[in-house]
Structures are given as C-alpha cells and as structure tokens.
C-alpha positions as CSV (number, residue, x, y, z in Angstrom):
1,X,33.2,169.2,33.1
2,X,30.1,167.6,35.2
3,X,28.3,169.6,37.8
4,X,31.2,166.9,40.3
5,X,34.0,169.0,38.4
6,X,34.5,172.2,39.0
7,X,36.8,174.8,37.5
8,X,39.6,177.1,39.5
9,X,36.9,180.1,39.1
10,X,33.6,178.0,40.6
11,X,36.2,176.8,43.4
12,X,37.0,180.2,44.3
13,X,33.6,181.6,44.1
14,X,32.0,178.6,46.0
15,X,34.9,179.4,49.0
16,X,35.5,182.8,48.9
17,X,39.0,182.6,48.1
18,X,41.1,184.2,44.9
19,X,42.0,181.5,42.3
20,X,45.6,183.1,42.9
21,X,45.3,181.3,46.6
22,X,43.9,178.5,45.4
23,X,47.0,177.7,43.4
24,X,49.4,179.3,46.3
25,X,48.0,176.6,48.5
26,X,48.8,174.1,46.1
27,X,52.3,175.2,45.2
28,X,52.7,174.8,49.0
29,X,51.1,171.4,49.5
30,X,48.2,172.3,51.2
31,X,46.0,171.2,48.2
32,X,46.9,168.5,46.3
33,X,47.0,168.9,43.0
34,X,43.9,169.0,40.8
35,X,43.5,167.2,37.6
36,X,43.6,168.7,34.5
37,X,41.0,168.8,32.2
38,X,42.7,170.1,28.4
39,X,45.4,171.7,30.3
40,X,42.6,173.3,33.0
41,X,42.3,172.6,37.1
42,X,39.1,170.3,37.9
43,X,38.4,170.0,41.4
44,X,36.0,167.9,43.0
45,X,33.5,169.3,45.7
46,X,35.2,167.4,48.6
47,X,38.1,170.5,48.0
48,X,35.6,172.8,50.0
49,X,36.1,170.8,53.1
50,X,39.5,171.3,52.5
51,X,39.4,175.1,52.4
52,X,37.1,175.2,55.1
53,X,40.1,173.7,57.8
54,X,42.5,175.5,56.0
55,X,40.1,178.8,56.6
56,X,39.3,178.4,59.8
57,X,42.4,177.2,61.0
58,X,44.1,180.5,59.6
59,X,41.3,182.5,61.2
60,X,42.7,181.2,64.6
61,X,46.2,181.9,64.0
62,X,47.4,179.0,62.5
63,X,50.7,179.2,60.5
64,X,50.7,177.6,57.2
65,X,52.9,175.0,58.6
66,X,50.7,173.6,61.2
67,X,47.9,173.5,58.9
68,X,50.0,171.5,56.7
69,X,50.7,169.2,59.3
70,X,47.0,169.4,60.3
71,X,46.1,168.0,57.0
72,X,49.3,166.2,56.7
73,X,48.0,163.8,59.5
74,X,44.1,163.5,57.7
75,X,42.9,166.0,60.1
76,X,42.3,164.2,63.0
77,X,41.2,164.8,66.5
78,X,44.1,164.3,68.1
79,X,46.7,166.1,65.8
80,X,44.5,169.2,66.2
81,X,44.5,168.9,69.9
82,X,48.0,168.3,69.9
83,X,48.8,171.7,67.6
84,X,46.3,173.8,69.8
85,X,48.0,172.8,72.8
86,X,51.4,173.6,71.6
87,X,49.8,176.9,70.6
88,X,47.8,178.1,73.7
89,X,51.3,179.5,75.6
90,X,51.8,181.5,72.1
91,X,47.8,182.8,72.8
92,X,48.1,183.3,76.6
93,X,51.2,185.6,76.0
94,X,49.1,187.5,73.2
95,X,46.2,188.1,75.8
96,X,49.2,189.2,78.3
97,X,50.5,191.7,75.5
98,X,47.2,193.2,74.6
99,X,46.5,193.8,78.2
100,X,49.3,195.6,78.5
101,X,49.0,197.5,75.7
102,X,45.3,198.3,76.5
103,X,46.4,199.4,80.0
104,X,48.6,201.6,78.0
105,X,46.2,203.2,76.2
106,X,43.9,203.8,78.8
107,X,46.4,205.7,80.8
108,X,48.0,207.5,77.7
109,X,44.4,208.5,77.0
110,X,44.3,210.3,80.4
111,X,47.3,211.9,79.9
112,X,47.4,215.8,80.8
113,X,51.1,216.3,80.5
114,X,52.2,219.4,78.5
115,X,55.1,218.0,76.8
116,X,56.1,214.1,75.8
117,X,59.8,214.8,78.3
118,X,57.8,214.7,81.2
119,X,55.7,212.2,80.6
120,X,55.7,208.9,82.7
121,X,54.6,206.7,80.4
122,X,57.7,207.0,78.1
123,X,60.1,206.4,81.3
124,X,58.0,203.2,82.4
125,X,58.2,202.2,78.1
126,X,62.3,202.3,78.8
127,X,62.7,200.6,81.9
128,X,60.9,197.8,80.3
C-alpha cells in the first residue's frame, strides 16, 4: 500500500469517523466499495471528499437517504438545492416547535404554583 492507498484505520483517522461507520456507509451504498488489497479495504484519498458531504450533510439534518440521493446524482448544485428546499418546511416547523417549547420553559421557570393540579401550564399542554 502507497502513501495513494490507504487502509480502513488511516481512513478513519484522517476523517474522524469509526472504521465500524466506514463499512456501515458502505453496506448502505453511500461508499462504494473499496478494493481489496490481500483480503484488506484500500481507499484512495478522494474518499475524504466523500465523508466530508456525507458529514456535513448529516450535521444539517440530512437523513441517510437524501444523502444517498445527494451522491446518487454526483453531488451537484442543483440536487442539493432541490433536497434543501424540500427540507426547509421540515426546518421551519422545528424553529416553530422549539419556540414553543422555549416559551414553555420560560414560563414553567416562573412558576410559583404550590402544587402541579393547579397549574396552568398543564391545562394549556391538554387543550393542545
């Protein structure tokens, strides 16, 4: 193996990942597989690109599935535009949720009742 090859291990080191994702991604088809060097995985460099989308991509919310189809289509411009769009209404309606939630909190924080039955917050939780 050439310093162009690298095993599971450097792969894993070099990106940050466990070599136990490394060959989860592949078993889903979100690496191709690697050659095989005596029975061993040799990847090239170019893999790190690779992680990197899938990476990011998953830092953003992306399910597995739409990175797939991210790199399904060879990553392009308009594929990822097309998958963040369909995904902003999912975001948007996250935002809406935490709000409330934080609202929530803000209120329960302030809370002075003496007992949980006479509460407000837990009548406004049930006519929801």
């Amino acid at each position: 193996m050439d310093d162009a090859q690298w095993s599971i291990g450097e792969v894993a080191r070099r990106s940050g990942l466990t070599a136990s994702t490394l060959r989860y991604y592949e078993s889903i088809g979100l690496l191709p597989p690697p050659e095989r060097c005596a029975g061993r995985r040799v990847y090239e460099p170019g893999v790190l690109t690779t992680l990197g989308v899938i990476k990011a991509a998953r830092s953003v919310g992306f399910s597995l599935d739409e990175i797939r189809e991210l790199l399904d289509s060879g990553a392009s411009g308009k594929r990822l535009a097309a998958i963040a769009e369909r995904k902003l209404p999912e975001i948007d309606a996250g935002i809406a949720r935490a709000m409330e939630v934080r609202s929530w909190m803000g209120a329960a924080s302030r809370c002075r009742c003496r007992t949980l039955e006479e509460c407000g917050l837990f009548d406004q939780a049930c006519a929801a």
